[in-house]
C-alpha positions as a Markdown table, in Angstrom:
| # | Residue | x | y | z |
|---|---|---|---|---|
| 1 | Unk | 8.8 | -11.8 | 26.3 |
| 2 | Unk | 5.9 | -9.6 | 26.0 |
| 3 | Unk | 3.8 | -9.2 | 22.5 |
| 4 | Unk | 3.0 | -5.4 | 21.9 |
| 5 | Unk | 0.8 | -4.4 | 18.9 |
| 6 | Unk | 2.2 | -1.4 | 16.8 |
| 7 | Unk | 0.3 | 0.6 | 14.9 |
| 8 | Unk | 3.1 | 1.7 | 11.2 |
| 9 | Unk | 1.9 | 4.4 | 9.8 |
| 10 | Unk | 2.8 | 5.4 | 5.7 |
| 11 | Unk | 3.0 | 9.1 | 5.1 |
| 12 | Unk | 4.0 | 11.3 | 1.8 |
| 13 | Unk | 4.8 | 14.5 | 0.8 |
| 14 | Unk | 3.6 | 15.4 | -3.1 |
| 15 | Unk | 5.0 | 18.8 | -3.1 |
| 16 | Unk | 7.6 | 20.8 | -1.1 |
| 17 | Unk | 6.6 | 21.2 | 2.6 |
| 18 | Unk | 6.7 | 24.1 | 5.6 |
| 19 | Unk | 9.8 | 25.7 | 6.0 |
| 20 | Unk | 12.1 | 24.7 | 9.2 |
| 21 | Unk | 11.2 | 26.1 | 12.6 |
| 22 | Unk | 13.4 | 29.6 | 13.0 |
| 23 | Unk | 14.5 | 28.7 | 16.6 |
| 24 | Unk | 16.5 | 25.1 | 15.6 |
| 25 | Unk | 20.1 | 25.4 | 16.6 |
| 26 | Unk | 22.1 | 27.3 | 13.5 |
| 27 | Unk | 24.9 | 25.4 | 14.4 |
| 28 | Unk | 23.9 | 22.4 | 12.7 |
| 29 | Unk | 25.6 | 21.2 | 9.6 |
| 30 | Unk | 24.4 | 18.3 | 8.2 |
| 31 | Unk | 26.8 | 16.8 | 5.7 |
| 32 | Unk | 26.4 | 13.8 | 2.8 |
| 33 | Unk | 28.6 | 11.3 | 3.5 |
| 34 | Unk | 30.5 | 9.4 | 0.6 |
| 35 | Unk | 32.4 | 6.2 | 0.9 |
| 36 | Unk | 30.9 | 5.6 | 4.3 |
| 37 | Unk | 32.3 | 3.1 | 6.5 |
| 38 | Unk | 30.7 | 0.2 | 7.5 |
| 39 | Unk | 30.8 | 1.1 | 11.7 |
| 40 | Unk | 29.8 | 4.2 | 11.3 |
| 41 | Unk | 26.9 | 3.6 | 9.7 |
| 42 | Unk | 26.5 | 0.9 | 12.1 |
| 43 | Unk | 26.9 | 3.1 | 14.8 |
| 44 | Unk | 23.9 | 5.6 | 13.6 |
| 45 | Unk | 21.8 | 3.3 | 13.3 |
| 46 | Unk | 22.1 | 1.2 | 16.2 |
| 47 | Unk | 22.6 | 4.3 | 18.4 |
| 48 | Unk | 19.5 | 6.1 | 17.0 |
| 49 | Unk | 17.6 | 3.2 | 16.6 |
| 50 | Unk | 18.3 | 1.4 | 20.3 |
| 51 | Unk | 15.3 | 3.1 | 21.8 |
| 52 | Unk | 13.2 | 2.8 | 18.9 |
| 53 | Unk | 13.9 | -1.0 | 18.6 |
| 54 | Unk | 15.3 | -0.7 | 15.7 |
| 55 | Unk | 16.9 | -4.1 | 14.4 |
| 56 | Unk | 16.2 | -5.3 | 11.1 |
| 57 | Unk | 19.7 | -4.2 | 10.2 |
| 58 | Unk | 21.6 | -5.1 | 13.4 |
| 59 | Unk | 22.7 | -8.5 | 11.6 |
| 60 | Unk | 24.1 | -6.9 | 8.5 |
| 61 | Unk | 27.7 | -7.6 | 8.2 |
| 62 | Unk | 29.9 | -5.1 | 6.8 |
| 63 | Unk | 29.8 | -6.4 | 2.9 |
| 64 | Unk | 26.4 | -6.3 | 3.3 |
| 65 | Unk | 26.6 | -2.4 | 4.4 |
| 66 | Unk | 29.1 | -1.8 | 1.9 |
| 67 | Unk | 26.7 | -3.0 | -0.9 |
| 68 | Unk | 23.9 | -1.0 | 0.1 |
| 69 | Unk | 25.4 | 1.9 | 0.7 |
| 70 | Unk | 27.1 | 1.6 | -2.4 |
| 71 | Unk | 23.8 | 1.6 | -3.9 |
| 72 | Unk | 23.4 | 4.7 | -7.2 |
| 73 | Unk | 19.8 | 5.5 | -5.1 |
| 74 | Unk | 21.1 | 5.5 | -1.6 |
| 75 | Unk | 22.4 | 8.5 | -0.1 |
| 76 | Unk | 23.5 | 9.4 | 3.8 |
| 77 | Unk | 23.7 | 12.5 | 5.4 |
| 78 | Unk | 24.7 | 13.2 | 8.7 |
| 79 | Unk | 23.6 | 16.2 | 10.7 |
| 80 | Unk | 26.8 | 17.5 | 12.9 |
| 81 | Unk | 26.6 | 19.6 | 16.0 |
| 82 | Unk | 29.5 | 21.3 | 17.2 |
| 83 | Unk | 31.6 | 19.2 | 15.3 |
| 84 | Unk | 30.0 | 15.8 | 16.6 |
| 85 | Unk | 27.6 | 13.3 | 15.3 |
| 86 | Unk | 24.2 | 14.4 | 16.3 |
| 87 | Unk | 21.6 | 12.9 | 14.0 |
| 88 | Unk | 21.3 | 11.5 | 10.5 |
| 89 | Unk | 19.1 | 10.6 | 7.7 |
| 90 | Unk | 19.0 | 7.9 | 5.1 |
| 91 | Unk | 17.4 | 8.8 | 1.2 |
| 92 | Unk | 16.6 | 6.1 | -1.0 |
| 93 | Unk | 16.0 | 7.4 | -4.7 |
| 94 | Unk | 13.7 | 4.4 | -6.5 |
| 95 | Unk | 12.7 | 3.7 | -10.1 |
| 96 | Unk | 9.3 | 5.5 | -9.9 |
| 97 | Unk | 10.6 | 9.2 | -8.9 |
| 98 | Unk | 10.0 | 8.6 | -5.1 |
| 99 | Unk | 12.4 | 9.3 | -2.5 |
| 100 | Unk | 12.0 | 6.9 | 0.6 |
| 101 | Unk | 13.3 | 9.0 | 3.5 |
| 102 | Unk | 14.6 | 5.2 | 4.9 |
| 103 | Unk | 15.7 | 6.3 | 8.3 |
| 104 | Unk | 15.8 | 9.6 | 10.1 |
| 105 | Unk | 16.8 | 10.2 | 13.8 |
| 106 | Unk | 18.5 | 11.6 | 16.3 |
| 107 | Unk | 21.5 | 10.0 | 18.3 |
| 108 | Unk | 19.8 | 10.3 | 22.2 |
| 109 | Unk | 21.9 | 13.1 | 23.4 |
| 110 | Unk | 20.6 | 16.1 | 21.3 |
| 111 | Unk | 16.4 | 15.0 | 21.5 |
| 112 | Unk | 14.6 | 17.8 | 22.9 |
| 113 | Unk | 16.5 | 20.5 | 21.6 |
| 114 | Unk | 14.4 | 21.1 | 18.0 |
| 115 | Unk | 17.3 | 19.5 | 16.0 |
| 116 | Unk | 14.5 | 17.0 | 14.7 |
| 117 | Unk | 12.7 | 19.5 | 13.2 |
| 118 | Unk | 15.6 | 21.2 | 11.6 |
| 119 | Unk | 17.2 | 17.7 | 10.3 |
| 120 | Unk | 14.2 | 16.9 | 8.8 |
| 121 | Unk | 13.9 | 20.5 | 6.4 |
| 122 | Unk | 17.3 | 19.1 | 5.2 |
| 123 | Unk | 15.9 | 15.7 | 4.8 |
| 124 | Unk | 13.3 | 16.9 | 2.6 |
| 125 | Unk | 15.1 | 19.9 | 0.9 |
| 126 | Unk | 17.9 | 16.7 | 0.0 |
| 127 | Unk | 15.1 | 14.7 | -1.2 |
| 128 | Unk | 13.3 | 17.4 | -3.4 |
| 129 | Unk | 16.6 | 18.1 | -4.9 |
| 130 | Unk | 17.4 | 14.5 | -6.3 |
| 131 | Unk | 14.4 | 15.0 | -8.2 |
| 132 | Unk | 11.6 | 13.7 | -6.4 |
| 133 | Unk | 8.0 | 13.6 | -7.7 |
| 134 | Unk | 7.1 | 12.6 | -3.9 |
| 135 | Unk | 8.4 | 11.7 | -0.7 |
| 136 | Unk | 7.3 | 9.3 | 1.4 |
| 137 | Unk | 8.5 | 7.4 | 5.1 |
| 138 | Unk | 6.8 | 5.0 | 7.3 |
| 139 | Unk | 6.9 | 5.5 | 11.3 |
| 140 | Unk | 5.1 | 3.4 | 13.9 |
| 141 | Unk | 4.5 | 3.9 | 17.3 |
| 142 | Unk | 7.0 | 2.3 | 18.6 |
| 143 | Unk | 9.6 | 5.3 | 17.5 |
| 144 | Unk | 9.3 | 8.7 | 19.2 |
| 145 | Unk | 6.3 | 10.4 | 20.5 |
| 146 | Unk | 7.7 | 13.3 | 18.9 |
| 147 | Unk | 8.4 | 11.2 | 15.4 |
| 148 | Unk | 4.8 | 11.8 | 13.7 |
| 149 | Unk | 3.9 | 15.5 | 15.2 |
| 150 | Unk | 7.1 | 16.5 | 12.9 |
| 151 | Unk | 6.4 | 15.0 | 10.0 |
| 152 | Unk | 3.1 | 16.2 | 10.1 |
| 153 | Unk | 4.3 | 19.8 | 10.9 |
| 154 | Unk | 6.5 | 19.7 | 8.1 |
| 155 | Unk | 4.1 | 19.0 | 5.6 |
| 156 | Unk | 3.5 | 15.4 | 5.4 |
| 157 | Unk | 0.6 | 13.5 | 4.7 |
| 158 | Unk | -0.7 | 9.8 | 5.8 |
| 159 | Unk | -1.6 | 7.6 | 3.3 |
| 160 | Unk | -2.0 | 4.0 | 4.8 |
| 161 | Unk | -1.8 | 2.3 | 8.1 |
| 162 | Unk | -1.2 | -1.1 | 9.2 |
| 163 | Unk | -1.0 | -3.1 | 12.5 |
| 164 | Unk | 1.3 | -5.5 | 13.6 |
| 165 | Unk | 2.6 | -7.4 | 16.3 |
| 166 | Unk | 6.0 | -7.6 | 18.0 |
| 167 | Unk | 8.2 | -8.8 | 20.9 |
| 168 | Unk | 10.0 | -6.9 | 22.4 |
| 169 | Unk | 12.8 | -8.2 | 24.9 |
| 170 | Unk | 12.2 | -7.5 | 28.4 |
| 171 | Unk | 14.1 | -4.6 | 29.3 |
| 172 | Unk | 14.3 | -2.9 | 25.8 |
């Protein structure tokens, strides 16, 4: 299996960012979601995160979901299109004042229509009104080409990179 080197890079936000691109579809309504269960968060992540190689909580079983998501400092919101499941985010309130944005994506169906740039807004507005002193995510190139343009766009800074190696499974 081949090795690739990724490049993670640690952004923040210290004060509310841009305002949402005018032309994202109105139709979105994104939506907290309390009491989640287990396969449905399951099926976000591993649906958002498949072509991102996302797997560090593929293993999780469904206590361990439970647990986490029953966390005071965790919340999950879901952006719906039309009724459906289009994209979600994952906030993670810590001891500090920082809000992690933990995972953000789109399910593969709806990139390339501006929902990312929309979902995001409502990532941040969400984050800003837990009470945030900052925000702050990590990408890496491994996620979308269009993952780091929009958190730049919406305001976000860079504040540390590291480099890493993986494998990735042939095929993936």
């Amino acid at each position: 299996m081949p090795q690739v080197e990724v490049v993670r890079t640690y952004l923040q936000m210290t004060e509310p960012g841009r305002p949402c691109d005018s032309e994202s579809d109105p139709r979105l309504r994104v939506d907290r979601v309390d009491g989640c269960a287990p396969s449905f968060y399951r099926y976000l992540y591993t649906e958002v995160g498949r072509r991102w190689h996302w797997r560090d909580r593929l293993p999780w079983s469904d206590e361990r979901i439970a647990r986490h998501l029953a966390d005071r400092g965790i919340s999950l919101w879901v952006g719906y299109l039309g009724g459906a499941p289009a994209g979600w985010f994952e906030l993670a309130a810590h001891e500090d004042g920082s809000v992690e944005l933990a995972y953000f994506g789109l399910l593969p169906e709806y990139t390339g229509r501006g929902l990312g740039r929309r979902l995001l807004t409502e990532a941040v507005e969400r984050a800003w009104s837990l009470g945030a002193t900052r925000i702050w995510l990590h990408t890496c190139s491994l996620d979308s080409p269009a993952a780091l343009p929009n958190y730049l766009a919406r305001g976000f800074v860079p504040f540390r990179e590291e480099r890493y190696t993986v494998t990735i499974a042939d095929g993936a």
